[in-house]
Chimera marker file (.cmm) of the C-alpha trace (Angstrom):
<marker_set name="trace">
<marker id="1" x="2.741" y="-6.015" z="13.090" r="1" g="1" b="0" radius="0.5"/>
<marker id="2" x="1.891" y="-3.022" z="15.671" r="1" g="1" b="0" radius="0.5"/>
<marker id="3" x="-2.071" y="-3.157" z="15.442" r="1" g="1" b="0" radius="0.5"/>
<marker id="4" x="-2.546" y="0.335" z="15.818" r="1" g="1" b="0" radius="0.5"/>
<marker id="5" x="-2.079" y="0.689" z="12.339" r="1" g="1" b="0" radius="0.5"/>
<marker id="6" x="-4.826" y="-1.171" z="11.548" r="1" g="1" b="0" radius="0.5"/>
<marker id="7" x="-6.895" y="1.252" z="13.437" r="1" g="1" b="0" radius="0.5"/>
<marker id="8" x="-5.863" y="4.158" z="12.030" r="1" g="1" b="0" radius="0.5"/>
<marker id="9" x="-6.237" y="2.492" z="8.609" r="1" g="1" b="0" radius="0.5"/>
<marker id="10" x="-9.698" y="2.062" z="9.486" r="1" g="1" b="0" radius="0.5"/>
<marker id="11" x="-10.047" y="5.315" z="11.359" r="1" g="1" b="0" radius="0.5"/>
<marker id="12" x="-11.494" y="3.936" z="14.476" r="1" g="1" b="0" radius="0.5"/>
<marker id="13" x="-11.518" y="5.789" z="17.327" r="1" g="1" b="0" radius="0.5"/>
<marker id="14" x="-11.789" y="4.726" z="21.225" r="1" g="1" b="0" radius="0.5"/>
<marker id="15" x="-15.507" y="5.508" z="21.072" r="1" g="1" b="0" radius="0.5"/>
<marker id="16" x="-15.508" y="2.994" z="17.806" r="1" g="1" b="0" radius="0.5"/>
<marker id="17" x="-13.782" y="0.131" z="19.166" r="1" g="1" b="0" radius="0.5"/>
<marker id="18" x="-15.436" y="0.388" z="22.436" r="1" g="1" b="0" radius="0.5"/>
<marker id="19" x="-18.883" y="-0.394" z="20.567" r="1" g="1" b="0" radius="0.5"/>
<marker id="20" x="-17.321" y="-3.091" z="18.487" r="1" g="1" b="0" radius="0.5"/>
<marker id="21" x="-16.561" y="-5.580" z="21.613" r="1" g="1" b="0" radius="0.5"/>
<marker id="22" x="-15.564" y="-7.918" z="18.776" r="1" g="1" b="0" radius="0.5"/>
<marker id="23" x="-13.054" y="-5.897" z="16.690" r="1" g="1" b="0" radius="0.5"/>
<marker id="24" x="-11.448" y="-5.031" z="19.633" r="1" g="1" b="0" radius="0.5"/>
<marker id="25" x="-10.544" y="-8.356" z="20.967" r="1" g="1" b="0" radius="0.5"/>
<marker id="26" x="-9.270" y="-9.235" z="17.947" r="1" g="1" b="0" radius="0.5"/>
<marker id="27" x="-6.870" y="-5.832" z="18.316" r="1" g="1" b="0" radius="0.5"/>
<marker id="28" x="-6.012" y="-6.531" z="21.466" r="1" g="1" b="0" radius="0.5"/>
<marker id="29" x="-5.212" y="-10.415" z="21.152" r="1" g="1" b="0" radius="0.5"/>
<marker id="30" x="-2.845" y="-8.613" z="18.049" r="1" g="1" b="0" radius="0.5"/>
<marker id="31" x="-1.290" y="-6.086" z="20.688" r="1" g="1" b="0" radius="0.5"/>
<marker id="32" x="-0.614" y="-9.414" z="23.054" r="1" g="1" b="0" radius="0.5"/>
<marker id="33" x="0.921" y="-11.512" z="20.357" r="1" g="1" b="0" radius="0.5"/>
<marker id="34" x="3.458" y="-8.442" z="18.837" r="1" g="1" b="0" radius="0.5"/>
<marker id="35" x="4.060" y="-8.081" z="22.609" r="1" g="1" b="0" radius="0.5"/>
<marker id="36" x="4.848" y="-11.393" z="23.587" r="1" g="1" b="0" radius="0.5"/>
<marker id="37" x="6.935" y="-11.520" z="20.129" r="1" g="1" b="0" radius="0.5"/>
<marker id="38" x="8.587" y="-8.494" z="21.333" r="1" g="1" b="0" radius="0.5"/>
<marker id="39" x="9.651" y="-10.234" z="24.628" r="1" g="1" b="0" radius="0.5"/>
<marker id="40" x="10.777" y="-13.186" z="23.487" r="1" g="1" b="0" radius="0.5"/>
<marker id="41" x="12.658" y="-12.162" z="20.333" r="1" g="1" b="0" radius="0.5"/>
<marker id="42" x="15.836" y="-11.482" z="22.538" r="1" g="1" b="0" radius="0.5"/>
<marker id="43" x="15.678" y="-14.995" z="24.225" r="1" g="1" b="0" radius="0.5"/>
<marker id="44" x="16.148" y="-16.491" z="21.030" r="1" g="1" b="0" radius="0.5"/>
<marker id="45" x="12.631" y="-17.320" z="21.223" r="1" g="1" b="0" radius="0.5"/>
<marker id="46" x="9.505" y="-18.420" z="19.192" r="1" g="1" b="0" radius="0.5"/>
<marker id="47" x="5.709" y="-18.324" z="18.588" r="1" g="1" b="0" radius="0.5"/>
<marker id="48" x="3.322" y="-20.217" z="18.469" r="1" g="1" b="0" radius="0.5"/>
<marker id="49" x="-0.521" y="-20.384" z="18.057" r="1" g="1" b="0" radius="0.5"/>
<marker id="50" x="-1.846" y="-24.306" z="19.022" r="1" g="1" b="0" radius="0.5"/>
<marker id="51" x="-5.466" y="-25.853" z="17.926" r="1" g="1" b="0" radius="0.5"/>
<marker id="52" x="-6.264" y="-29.391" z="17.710" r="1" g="1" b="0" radius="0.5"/>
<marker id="53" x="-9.101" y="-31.836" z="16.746" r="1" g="1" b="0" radius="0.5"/>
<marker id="54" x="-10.989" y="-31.787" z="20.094" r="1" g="1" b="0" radius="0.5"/>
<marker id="55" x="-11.210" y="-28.064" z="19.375" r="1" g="1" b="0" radius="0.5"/>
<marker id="56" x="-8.600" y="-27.236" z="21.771" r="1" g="1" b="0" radius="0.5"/>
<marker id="57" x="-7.370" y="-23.898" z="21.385" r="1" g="1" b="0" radius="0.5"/>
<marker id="58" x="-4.144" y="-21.859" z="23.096" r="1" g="1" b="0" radius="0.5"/>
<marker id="59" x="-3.577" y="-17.871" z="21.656" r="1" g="1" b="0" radius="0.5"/>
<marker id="60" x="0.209" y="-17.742" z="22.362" r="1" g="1" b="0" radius="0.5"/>
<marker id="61" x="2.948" y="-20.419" z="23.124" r="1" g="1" b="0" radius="0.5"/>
<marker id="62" x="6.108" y="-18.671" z="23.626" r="1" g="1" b="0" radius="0.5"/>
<marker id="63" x="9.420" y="-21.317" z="23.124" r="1" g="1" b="0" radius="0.5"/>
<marker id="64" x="12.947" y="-20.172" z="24.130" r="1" g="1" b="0" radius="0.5"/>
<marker id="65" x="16.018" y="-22.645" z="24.445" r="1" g="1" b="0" radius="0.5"/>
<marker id="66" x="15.142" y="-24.679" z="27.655" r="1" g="1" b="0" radius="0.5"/>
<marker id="67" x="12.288" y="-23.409" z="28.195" r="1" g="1" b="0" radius="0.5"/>
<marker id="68" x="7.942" y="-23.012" z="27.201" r="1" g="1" b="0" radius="0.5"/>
<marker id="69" x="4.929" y="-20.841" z="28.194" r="1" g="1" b="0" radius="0.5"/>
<marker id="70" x="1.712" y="-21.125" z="27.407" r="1" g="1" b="0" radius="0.5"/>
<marker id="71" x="-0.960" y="-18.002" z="27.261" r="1" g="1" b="0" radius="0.5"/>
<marker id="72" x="-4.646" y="-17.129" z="26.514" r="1" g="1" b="0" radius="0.5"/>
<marker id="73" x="-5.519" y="-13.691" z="25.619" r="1" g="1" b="0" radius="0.5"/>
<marker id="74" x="-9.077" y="-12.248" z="27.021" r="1" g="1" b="0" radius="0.5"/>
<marker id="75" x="-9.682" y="-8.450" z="26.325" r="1" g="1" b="0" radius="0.5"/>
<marker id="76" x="-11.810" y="-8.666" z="29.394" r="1" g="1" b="0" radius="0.5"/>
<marker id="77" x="-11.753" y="-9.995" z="33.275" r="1" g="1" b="0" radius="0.5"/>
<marker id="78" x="-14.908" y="-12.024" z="32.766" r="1" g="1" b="0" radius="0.5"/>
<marker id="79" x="-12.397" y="-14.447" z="29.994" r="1" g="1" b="0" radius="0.5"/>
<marker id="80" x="-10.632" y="-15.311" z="32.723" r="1" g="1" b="0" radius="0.5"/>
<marker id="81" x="-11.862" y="-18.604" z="33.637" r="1" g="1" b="0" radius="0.5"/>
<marker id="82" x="-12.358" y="-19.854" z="30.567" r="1" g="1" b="0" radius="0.5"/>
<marker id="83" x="-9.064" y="-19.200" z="29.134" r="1" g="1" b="0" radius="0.5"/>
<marker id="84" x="-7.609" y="-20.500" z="32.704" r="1" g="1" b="0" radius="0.5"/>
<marker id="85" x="-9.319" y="-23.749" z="32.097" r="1" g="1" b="0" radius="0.5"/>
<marker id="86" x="-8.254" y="-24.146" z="28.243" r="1" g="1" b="0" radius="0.5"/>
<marker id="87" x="-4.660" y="-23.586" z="29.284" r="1" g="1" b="0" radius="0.5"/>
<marker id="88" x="-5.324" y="-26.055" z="32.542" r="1" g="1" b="0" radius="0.5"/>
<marker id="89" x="-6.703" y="-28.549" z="29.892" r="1" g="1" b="0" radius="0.5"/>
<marker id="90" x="-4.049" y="-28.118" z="27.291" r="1" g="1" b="0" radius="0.5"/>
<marker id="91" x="-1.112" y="-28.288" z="30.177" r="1" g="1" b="0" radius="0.5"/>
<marker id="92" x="-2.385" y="-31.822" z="30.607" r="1" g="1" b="0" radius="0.5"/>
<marker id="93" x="-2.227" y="-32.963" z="26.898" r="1" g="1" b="0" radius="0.5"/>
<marker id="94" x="1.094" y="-31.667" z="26.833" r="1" g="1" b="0" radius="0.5"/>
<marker id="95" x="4.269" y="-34.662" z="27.289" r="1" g="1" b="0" radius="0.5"/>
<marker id="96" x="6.107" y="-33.075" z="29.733" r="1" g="1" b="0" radius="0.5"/>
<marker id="97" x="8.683" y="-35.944" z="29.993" r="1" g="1" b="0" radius="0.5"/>
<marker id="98" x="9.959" y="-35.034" z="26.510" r="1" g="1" b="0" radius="0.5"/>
<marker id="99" x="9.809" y="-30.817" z="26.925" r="1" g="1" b="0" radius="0.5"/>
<marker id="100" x="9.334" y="-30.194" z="30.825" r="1" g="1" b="0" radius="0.5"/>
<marker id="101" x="6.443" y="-28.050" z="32.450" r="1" g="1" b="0" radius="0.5"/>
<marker id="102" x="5.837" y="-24.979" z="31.326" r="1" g="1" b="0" radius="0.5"/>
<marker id="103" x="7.406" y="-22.356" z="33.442" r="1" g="1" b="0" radius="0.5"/>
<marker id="104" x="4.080" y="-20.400" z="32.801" r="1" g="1" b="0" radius="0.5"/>
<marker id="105" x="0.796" y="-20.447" z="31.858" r="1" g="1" b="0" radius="0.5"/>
<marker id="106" x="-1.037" y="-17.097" z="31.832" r="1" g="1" b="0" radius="0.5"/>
<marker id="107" x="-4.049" y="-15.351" z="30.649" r="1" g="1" b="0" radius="0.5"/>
<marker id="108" x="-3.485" y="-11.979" z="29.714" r="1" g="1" b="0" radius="0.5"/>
<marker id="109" x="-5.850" y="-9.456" z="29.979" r="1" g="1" b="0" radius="0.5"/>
<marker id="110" x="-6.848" y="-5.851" z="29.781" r="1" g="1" b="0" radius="0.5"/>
<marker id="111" x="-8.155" y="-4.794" z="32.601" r="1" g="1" b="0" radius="0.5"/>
<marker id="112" x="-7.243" y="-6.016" z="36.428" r="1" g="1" b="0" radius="0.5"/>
<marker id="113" x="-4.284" y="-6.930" z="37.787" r="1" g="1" b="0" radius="0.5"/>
<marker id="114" x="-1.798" y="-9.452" z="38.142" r="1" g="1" b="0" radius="0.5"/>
<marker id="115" x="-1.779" y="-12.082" z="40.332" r="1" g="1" b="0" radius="0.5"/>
<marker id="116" x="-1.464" y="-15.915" z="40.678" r="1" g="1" b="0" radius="0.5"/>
<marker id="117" x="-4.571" y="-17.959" z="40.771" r="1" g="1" b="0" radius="0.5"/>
<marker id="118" x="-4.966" y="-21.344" z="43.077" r="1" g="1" b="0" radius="0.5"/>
<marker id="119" x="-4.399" y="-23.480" z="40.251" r="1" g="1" b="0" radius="0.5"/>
<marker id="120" x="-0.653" y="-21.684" z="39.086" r="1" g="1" b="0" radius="0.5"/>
<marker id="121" x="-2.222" y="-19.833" z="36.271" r="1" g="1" b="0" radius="0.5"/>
<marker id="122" x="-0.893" y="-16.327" z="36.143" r="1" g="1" b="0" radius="0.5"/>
<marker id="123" x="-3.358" y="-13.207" z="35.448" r="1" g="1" b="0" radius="0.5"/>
<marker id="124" x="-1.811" y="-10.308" z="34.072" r="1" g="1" b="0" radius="0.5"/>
<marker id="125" x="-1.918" y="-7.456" z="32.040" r="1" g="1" b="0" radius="0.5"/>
<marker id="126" x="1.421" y="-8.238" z="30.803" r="1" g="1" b="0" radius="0.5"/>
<marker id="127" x="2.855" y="-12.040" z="30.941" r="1" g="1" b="0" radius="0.5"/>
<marker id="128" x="6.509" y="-11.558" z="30.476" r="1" g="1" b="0" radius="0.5"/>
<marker id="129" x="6.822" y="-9.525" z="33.503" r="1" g="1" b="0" radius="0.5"/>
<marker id="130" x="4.771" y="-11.586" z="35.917" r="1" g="1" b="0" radius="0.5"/>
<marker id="131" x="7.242" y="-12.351" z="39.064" r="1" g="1" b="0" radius="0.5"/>
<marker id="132" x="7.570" y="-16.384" z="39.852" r="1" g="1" b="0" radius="0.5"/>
<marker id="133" x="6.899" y="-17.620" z="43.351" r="1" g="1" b="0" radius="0.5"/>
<marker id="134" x="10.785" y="-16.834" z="44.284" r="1" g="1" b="0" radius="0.5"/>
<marker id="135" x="9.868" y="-13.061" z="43.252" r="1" g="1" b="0" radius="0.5"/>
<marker id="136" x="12.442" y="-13.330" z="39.954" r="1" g="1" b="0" radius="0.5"/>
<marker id="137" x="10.840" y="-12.924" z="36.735" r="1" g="1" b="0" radius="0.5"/>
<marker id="138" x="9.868" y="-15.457" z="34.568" r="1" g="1" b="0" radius="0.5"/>
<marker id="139" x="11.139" y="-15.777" z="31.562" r="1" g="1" b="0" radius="0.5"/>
<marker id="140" x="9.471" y="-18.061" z="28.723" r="1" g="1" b="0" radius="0.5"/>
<marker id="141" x="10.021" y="-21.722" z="29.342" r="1" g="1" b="0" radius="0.5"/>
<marker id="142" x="10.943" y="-24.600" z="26.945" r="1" g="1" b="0" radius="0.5"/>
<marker id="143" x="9.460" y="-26.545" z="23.964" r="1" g="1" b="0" radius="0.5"/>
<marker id="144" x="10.736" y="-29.723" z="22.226" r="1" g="1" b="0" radius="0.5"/>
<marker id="145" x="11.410" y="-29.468" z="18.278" r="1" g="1" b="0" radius="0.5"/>
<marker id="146" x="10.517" y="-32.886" z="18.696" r="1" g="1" b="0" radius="0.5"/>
<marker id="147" x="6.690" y="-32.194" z="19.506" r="1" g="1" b="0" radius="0.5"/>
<marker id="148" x="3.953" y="-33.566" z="17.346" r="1" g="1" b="0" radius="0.5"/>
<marker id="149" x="0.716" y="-31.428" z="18.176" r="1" g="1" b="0" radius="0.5"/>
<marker id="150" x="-1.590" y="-30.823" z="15.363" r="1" g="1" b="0" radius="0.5"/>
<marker id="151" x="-1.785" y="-27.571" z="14.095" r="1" g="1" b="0" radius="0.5"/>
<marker id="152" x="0.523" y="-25.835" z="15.853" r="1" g="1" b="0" radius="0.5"/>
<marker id="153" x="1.342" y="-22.599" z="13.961" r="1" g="1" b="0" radius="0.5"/>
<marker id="154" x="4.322" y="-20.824" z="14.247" r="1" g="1" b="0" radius="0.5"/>
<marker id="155" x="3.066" y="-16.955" z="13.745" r="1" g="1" b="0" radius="0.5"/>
<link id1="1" id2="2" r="1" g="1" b="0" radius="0.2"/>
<link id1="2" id2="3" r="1" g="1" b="0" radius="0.2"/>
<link id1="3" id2="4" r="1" g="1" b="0" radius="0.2"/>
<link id1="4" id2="5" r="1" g="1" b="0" radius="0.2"/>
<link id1="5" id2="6" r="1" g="1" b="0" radius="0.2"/>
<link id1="6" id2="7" r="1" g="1" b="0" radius="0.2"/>
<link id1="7" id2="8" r="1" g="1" b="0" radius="0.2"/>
<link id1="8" id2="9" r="1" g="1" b="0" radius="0.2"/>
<link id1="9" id2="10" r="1" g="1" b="0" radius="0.2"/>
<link id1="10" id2="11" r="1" g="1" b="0" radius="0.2"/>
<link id1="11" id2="12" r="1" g="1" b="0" radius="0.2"/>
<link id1="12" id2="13" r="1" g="1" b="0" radius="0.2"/>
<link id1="13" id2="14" r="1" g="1" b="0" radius="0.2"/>
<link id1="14" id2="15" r="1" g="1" b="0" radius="0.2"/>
<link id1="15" id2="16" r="1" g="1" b="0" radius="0.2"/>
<link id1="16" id2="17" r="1" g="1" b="0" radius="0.2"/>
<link id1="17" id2="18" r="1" g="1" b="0" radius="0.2"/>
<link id1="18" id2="19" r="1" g="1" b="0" radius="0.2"/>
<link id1="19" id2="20" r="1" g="1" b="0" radius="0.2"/>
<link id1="20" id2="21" r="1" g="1" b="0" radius="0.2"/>
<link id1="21" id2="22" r="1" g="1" b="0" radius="0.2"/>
<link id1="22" id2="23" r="1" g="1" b="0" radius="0.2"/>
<link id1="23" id2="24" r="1" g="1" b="0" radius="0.2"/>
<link id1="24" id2="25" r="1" g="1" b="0" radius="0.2"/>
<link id1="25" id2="26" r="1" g="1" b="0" radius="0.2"/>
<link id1="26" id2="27" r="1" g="1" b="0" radius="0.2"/>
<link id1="27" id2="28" r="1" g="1" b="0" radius="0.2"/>
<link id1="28" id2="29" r="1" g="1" b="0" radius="0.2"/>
<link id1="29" id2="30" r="1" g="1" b="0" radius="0.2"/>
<link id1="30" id2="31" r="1" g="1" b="0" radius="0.2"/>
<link id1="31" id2="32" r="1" g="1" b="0" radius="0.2"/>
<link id1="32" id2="33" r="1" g="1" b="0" radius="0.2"/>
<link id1="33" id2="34" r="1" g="1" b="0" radius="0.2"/>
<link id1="34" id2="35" r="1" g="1" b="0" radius="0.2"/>
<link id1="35" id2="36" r="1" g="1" b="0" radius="0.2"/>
<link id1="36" id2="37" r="1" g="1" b="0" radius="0.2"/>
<link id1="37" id2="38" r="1" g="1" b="0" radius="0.2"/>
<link id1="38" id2="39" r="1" g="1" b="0" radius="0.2"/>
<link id1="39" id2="40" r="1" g="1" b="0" radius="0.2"/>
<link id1="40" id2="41" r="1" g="1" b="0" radius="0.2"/>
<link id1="41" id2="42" r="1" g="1" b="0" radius="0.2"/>
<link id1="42" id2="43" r="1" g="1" b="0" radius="0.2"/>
<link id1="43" id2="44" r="1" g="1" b="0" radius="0.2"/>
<link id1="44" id2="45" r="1" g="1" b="0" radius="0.2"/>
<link id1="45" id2="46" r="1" g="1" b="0" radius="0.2"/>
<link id1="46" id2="47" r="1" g="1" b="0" radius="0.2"/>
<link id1="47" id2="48" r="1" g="1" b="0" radius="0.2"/>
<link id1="48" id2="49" r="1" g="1" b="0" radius="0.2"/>
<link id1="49" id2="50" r="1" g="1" b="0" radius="0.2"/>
<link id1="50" id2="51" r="1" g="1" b="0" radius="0.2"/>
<link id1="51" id2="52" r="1" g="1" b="0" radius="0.2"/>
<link id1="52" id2="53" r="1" g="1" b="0" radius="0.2"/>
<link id1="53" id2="54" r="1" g="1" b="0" radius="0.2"/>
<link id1="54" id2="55" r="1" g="1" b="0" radius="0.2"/>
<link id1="55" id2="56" r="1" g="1" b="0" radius="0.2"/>
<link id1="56" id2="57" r="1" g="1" b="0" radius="0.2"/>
<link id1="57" id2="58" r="1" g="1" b="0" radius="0.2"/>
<link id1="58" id2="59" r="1" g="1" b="0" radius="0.2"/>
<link id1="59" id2="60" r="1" g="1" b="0" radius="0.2"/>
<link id1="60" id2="61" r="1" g="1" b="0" radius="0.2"/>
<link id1="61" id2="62" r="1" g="1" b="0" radius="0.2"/>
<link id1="62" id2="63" r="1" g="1" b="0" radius="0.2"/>
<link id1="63" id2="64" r="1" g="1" b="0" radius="0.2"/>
<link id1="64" id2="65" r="1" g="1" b="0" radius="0.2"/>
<link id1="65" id2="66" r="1" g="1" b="0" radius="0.2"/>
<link id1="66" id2="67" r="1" g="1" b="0" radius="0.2"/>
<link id1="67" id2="68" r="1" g="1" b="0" radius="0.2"/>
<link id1="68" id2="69" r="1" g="1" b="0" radius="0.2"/>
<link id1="69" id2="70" r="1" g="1" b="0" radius="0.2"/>
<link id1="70" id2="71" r="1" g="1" b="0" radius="0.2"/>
<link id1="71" id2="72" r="1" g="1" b="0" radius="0.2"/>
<link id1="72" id2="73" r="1" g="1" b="0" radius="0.2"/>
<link id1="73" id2="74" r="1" g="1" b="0" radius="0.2"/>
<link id1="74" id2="75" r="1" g="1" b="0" radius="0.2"/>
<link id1="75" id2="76" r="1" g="1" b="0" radius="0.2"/>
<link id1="76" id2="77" r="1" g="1" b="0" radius="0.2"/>
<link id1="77" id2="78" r="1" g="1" b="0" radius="0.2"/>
<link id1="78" id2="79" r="1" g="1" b="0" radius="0.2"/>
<link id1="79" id2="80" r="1" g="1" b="0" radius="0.2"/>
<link id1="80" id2="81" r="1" g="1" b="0" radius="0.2"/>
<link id1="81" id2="82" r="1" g="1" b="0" radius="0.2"/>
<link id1="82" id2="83" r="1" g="1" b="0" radius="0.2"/>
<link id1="83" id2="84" r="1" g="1" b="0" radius="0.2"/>
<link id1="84" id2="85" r="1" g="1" b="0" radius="0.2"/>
<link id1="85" id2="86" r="1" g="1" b="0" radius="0.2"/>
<link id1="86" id2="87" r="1" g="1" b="0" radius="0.2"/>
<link id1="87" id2="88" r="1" g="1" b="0" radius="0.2"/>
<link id1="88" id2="89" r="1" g="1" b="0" radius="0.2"/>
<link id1="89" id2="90" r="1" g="1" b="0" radius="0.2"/>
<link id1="90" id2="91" r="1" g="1" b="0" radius="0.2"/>
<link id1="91" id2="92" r="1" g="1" b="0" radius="0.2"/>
<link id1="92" id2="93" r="1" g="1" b="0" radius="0.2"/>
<link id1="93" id2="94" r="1" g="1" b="0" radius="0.2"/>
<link id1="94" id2="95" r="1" g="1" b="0" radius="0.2"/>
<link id1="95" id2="96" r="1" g="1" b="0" radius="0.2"/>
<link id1="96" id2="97" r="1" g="1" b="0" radius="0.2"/>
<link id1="97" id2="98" r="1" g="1" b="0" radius="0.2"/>
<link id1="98" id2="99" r="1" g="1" b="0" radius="0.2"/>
<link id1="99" id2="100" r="1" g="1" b="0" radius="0.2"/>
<link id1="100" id2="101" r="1" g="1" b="0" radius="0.2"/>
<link id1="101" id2="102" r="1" g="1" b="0" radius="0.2"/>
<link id1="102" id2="103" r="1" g="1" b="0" radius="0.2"/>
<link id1="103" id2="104" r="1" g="1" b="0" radius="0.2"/>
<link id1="104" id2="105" r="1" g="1" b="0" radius="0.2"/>
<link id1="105" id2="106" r="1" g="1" b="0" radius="0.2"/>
<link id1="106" id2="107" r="1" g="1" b="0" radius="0.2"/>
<link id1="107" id2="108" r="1" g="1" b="0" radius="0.2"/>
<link id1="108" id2="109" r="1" g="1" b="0" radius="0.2"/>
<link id1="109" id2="110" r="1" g="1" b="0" radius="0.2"/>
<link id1="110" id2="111" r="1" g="1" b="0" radius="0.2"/>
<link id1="111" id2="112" r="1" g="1" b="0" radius="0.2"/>
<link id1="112" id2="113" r="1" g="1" b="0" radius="0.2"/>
<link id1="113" id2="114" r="1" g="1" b="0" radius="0.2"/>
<link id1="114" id2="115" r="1" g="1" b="0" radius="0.2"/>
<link id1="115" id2="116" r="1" g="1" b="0" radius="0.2"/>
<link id1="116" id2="117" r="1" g="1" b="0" radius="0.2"/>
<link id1="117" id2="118" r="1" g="1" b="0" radius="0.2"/>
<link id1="118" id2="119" r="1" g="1" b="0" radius="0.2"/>
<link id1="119" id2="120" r="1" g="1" b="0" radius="0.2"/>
<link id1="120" id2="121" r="1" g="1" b="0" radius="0.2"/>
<link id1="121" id2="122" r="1" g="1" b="0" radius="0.2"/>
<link id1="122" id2="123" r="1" g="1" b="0" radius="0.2"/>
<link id1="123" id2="124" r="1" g="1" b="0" radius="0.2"/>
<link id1="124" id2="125" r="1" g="1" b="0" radius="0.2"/>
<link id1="125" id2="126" r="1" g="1" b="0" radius="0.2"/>
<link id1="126" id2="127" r="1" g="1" b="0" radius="0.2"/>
<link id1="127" id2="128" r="1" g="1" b="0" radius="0.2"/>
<link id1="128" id2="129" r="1" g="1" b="0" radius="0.2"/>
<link id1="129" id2="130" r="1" g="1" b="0" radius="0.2"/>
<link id1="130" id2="131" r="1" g="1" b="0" radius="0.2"/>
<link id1="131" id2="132" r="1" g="1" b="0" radius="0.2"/>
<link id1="132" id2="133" r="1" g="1" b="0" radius="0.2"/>
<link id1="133" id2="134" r="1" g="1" b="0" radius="0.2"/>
<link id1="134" id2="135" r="1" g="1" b="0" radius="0.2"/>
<link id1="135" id2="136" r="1" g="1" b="0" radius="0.2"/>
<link id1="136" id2="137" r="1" g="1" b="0" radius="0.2"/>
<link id1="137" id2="138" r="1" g="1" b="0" radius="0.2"/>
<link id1="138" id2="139" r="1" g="1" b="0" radius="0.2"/>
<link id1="139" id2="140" r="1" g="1" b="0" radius="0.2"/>
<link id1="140" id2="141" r="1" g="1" b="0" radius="0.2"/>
<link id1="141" id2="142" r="1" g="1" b="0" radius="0.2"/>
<link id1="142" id2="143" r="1" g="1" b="0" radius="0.2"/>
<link id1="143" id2="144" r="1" g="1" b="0" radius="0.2"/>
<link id1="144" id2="145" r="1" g="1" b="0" radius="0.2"/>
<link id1="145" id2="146" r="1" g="1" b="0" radius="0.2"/>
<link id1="146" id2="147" r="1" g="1" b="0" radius="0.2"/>
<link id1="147" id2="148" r="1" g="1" b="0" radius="0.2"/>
<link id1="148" id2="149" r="1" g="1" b="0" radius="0.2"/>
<link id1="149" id2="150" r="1" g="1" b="0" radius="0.2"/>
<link id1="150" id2="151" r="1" g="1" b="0" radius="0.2"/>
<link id1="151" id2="152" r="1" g="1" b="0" radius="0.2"/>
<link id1="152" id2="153" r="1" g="1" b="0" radius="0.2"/>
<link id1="153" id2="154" r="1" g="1" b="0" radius="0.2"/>
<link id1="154" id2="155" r="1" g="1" b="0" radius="0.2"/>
</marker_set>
């Protein structure tokens, strides 16, 4: 569902959300989820939302055929490094003999721009579009119907 129309439901304005820090990452993390839906929809694709019993927690896990990516959604710049290290530490509980590595991990934000970090993960403002390495863009990576993660909820 486009978020927007939850806003003007609510009649909020720019000024509104802008004071509300916490309504408006929950609006935004909406906006990054229909977009990510929107993206991989065509590929045949679907999504995810993963938490588990060490408190783990990844926003958006985007599965085509063949292939996975795995994103954290921070309205703000200063999320970055946390939601780069919660998609760091999730990469490594992942089997990736039985679904590969994910062709991306990303955290997608609202402000800055896109780049790749040291580590691999991608910053962007929109995750779909973020070139690879080879300057081709990716596209959203593989995940087994096989897996056995708690929780994960397909959204």
């Amino acid at each position: 569902m486009d978020p927007s129309l939850a806003v003007a439901a609510v009649g909020a304005s720019a000024g509104s959300l802008l004071r509300d820090l916490n309504a408006f990452g929950y609006l935004f993390e909406s906006l990054a989820i229909r977009d990510c839906r929107t993206y991989c929809d065509p590929l045949d694709g679907v999504i995810y939302h993963y938490r588990d019993s060490d408190g783990l927690e990844v926003d958006v896990i985007c599965e085509t055929p063949g292939a996975w990516g795995a994103f954290e959604v921070k309205p703000g710049i200063d999320g970055l490094e946390q939601g780069a290290a919660s998609l760091l530490k999730f990469a490594e509980k992942v089997d990736t003999s039985r679904i590969g590595e994910p062709g991306v991990l990303g955290v997608i934000t609202a402000t800055g721009y896109g780049y790749t970090r040291p580590d691999g993960v991608v910053a962007s403002q929109s995750a779909p579009s973020v070139p690879n390495s080879e300057g081709r863009e990716l596209t959203f990576p593989s995940w087994s119907a096989n897996h056995s993660y708690p929780q994960i909820v397909r959204m």
